[in-house]
C-alpha positions as CSV (number, residue, x, y, z in Angstrom):
1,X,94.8,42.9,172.5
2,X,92.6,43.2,169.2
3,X,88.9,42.5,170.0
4,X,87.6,38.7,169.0
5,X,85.0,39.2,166.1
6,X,84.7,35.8,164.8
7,X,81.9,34.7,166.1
8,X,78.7,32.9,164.6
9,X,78.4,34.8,161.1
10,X,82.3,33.2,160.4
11,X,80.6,29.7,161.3
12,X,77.5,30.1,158.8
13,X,79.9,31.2,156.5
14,X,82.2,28.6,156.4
15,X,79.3,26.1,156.8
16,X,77.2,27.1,153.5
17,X,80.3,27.7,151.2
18,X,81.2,24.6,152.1
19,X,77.6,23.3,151.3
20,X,77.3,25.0,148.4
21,X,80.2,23.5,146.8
22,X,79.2,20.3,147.8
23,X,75.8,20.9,146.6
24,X,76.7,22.3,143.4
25,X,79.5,19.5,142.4
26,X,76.3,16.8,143.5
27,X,74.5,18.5,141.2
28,X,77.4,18.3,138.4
29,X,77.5,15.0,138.9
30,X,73.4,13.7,139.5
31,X,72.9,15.1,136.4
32,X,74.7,12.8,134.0
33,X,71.9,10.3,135.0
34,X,68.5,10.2,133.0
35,X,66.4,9.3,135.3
36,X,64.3,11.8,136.5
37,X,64.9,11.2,140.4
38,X,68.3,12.0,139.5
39,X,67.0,14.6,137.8
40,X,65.3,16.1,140.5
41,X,68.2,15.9,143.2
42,X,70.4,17.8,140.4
43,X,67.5,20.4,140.2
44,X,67.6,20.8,143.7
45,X,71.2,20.7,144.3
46,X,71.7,23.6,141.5
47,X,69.4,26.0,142.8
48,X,70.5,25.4,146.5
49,X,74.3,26.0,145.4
50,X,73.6,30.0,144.6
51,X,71.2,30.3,147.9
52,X,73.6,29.1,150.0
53,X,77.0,31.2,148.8
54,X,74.8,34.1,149.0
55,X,73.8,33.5,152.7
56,X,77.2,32.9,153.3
57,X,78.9,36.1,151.6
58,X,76.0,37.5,153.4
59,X,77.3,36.1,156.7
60,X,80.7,37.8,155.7
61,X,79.5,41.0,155.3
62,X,77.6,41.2,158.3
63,X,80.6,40.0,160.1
64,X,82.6,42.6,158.1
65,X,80.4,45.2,160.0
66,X,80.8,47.6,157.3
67,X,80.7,47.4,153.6
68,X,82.7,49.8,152.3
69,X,85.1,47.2,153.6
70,X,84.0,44.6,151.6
71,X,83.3,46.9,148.8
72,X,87.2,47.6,149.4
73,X,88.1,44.1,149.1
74,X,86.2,43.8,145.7
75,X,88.0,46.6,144.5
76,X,91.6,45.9,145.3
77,X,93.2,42.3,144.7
78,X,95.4,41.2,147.7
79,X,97.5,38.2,146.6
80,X,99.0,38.0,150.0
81,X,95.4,37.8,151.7
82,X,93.4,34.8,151.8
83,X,90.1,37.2,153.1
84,X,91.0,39.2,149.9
85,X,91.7,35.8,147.8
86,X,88.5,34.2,149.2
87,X,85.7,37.3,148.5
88,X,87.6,36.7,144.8
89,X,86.9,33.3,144.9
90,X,83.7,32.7,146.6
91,X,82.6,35.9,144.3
92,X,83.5,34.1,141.0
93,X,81.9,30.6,142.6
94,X,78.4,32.9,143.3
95,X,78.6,33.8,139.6
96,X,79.1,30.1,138.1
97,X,76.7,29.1,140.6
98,X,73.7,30.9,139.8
99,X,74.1,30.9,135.9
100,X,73.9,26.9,136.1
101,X,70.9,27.2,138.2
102,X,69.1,29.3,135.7
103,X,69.7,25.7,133.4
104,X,67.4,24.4,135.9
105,X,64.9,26.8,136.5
106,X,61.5,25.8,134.3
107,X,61.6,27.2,131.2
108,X,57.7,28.7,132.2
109,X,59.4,30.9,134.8
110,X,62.9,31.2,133.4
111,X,61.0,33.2,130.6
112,X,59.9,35.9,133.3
113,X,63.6,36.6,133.9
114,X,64.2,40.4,132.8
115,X,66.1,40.1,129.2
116,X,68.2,36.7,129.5
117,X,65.2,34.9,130.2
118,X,64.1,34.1,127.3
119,X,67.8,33.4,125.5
120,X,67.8,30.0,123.8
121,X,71.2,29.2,125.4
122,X,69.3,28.0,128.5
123,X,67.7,25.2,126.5
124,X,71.0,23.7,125.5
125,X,72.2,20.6,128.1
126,X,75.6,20.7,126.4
127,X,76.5,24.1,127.5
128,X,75.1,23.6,130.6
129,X,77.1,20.6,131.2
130,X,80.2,22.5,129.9
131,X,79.9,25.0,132.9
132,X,79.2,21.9,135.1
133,X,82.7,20.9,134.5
134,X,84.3,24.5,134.0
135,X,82.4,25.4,138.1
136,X,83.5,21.5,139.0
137,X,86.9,22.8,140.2
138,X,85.9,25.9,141.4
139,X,83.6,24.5,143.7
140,X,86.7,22.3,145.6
141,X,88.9,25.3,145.2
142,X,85.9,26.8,147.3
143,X,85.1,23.9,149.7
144,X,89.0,23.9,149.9
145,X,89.5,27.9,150.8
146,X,86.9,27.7,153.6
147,X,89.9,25.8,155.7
148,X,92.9,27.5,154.1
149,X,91.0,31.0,155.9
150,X,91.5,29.4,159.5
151,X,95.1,27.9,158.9
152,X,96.4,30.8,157.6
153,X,95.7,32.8,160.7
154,X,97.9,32.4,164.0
155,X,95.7,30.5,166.1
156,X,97.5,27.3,167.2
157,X,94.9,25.4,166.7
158,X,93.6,26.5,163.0
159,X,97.3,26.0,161.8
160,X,97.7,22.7,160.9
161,X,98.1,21.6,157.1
162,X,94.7,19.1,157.7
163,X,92.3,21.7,158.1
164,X,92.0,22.0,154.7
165,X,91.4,18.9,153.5
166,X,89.3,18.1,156.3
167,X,86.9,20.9,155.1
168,X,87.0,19.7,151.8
169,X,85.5,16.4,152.4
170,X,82.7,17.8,155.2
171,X,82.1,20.6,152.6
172,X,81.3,17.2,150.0
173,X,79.3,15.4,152.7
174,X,77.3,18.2,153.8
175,X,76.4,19.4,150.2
176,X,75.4,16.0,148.9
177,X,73.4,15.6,151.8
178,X,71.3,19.0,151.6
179,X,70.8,18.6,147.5
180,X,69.0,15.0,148.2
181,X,67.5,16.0,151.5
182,X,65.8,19.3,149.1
183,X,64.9,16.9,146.1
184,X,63.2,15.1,148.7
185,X,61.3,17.6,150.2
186,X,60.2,19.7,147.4
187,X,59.6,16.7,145.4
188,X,57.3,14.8,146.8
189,X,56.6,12.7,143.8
190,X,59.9,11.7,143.2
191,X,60.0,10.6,146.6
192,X,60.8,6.9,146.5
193,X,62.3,6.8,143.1
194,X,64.7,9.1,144.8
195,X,65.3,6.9,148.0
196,X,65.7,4.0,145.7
197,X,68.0,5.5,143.5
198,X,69.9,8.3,144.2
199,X,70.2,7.6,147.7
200,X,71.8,3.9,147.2
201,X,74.2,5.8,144.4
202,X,75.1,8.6,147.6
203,X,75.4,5.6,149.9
204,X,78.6,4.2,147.4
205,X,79.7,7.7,147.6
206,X,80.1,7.9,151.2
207,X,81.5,4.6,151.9
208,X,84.1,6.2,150.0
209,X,83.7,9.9,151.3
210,X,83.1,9.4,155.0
211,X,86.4,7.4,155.7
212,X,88.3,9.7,153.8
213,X,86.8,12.3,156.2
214,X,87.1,10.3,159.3
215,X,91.0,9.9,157.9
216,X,91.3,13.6,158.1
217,X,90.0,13.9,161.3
218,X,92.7,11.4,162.6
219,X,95.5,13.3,161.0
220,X,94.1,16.9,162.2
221,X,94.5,15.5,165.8
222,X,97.5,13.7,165.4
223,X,100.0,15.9,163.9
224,X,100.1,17.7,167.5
225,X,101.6,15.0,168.5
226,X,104.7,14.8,166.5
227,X,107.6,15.9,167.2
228,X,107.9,19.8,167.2
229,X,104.1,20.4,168.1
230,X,102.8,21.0,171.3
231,X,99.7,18.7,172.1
232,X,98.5,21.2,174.5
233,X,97.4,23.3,172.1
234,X,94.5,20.5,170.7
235,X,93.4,19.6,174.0
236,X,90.9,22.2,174.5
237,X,89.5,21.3,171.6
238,X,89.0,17.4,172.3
239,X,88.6,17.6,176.3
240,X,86.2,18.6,178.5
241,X,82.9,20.4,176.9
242,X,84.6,20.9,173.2
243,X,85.7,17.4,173.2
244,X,82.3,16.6,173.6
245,X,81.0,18.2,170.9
246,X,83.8,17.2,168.6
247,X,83.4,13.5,169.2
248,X,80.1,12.7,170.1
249,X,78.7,15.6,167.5
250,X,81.5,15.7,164.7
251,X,82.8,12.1,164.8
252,X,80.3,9.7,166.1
253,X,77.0,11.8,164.8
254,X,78.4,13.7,161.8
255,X,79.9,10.7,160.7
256,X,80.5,7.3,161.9
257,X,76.7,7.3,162.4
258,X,75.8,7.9,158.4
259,X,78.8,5.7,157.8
260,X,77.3,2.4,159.8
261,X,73.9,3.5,158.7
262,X,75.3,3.3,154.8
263,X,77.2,-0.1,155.4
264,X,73.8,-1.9,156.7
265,X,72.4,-3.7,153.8
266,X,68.9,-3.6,155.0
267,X,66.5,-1.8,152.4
268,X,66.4,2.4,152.9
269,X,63.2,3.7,154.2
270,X,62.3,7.5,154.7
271,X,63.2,8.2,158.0
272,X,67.0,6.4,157.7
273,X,67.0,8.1,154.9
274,X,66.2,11.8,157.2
275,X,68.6,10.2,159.6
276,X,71.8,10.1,157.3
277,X,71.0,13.3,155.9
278,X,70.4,15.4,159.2
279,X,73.4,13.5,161.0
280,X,75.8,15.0,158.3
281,X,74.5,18.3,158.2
282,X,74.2,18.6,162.0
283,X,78.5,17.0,162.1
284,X,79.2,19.7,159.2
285,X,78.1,22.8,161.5
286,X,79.1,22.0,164.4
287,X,82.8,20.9,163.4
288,X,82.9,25.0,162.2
289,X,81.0,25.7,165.5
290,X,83.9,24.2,167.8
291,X,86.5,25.2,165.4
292,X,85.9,28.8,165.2
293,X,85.1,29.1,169.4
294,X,87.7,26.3,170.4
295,X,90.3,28.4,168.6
296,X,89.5,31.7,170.2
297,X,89.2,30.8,173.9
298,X,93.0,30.9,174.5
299,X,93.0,34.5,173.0
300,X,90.2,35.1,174.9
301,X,91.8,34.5,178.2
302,X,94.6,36.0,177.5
303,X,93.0,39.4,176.8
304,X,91.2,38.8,179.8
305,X,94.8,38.1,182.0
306,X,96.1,40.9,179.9
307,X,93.1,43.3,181.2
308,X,93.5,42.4,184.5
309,X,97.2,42.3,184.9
310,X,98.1,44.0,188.1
């Protein structure tokens, strides 16, 4: 039995890929508004989409445990692998990612960037909303790949055609959520223009977004219960400890909580602002968390019975 090395890297992987895309395409679109807190939480959102595919390709290479084998997938294209597909894709996302960040950056300290720094491109808002729309479709492709690399595996649970939507929309929550939650925090000014503006426009969003999510996660369970699957193989994932985690953490606080908290009509303050925010992030992680361990423990204990085996 092959030794189980998806562990915690994989999760932070998945998670801020997923986030970055989110974060970048919330960027894309805050910043066809004028005013500046939209501004700001497209400023944020931008520069946080190339942080966060870099921690994550990170994550993947630590988890590679050696780079010549990532080096190796750079350096030969593997149509028939999604790992191979992915480094492609989440490599060509990194790239889109950080030259529409540099739009971003002030032009004071874009300036002391070695050579392109000081190129007049950066000045012009109709190129950079040109590669908006150009890294628009990328980023789902991306948000989309980070559940295609579970169901393409043979895990029971991680093959089921839901995954990857279900990704797609927590990958949108999440990233919306950590571009206004960094506007917020590193723009103090901007602070209530931001929660009475942006966040209202991001509440209409995910009155939209979280049922569509909350959809997915109804179909994910459910298809083991047609005809030809075996429902045994989801119930260590919503019984006992997991099942926990999964509803109380990824349905009820990842997002039926931001979902009744968006519906209320009652005017936003600061810390129900925090509380949306956080809830998503904390639901995005942990429904990778559960995933990625949930979906191991039965090869795990078959190694073990395997190891033991009189």
């Amino acid at each position: 039995m092959s030794e189980i090395t998806w562990g915690m890297p994989v999760v932070l992987d998945l998670f801020f890929a997923g986030l970055a895309a989110g974060a970048f395409c919330f960027a894309v679109l805050a910043s066809r508004r004028a005013s500046e807190s939209f501004q700001a939480c497209s400023r944020a959102a931008a520069l946080l989409a190339p942080l966060s595919i870099a921690f994550g390709l990170s994550m993947l290479i630590l988890d590679l445990r050696s780079k010549t084998r990532f080096w190796f997938t750079m350096t030969v294209f593997n149509g028939d692998s999604p790992m191979s597909l992915g480094v492609w894709l989440l490599t060509l996302f990194s790239v889109i990612a950080a030259l529409y960040a540099i739009f971003w950056i002030p032009a004071v300290v874009r300036e002391r960037i070695p050579v392109i720094g000081r190129w007049p491109l950066w000045s012009q808002r109709r190129v950079r909303d040109a590669l908006g729309l150009v890294g628009g479709p990328v980023a789902l492709f991306v948000s989309i790949y980070t559940g295609v690399l579970l169901s393409a595996t043979s895990i029971p649970i991680w093959r089921n055609p839901a995954l990857p939507a279900l990704f797609c929309f927590s990958s949108m929550a999440t990233g919306f959520a950590a571009g206004l939650l960094l506007a917020l925090l590193f723009s103090p000014g901007k602070r209530q223009g931001i929660i009475t503006g942006p966040f209202p426009w991001l509440q209409g969003s995910y009155r939209i977004l979280l049922p569509a999510y909350l959809l997915a996660i109804l179909v994910y369970v459910m298809l083991y219960f047609v005809p030809g699957m075996r429902r045994e193989e989801v119930l260590p994932l919503i019984t006992g400890g997991n099942g926990l985690i999964w509803w109380l953490g990824v349905v009820g606080v990842g997002s039926m909580l931001p979902l009744f908290l968006g519906l209320r009509k009652a005017k936003a303050s600061l810390s129900r602002v925090l509380v949306v925010l956080g809830s998503l992030l904390a639901g995005g992680f942990l429904l990778r968390l559960v995933l990625v361990f949930t979906g191991q423990e039965h090869v795990i204990t078959a190694a073990y019975r395997l190891t033991y085996m009189p």
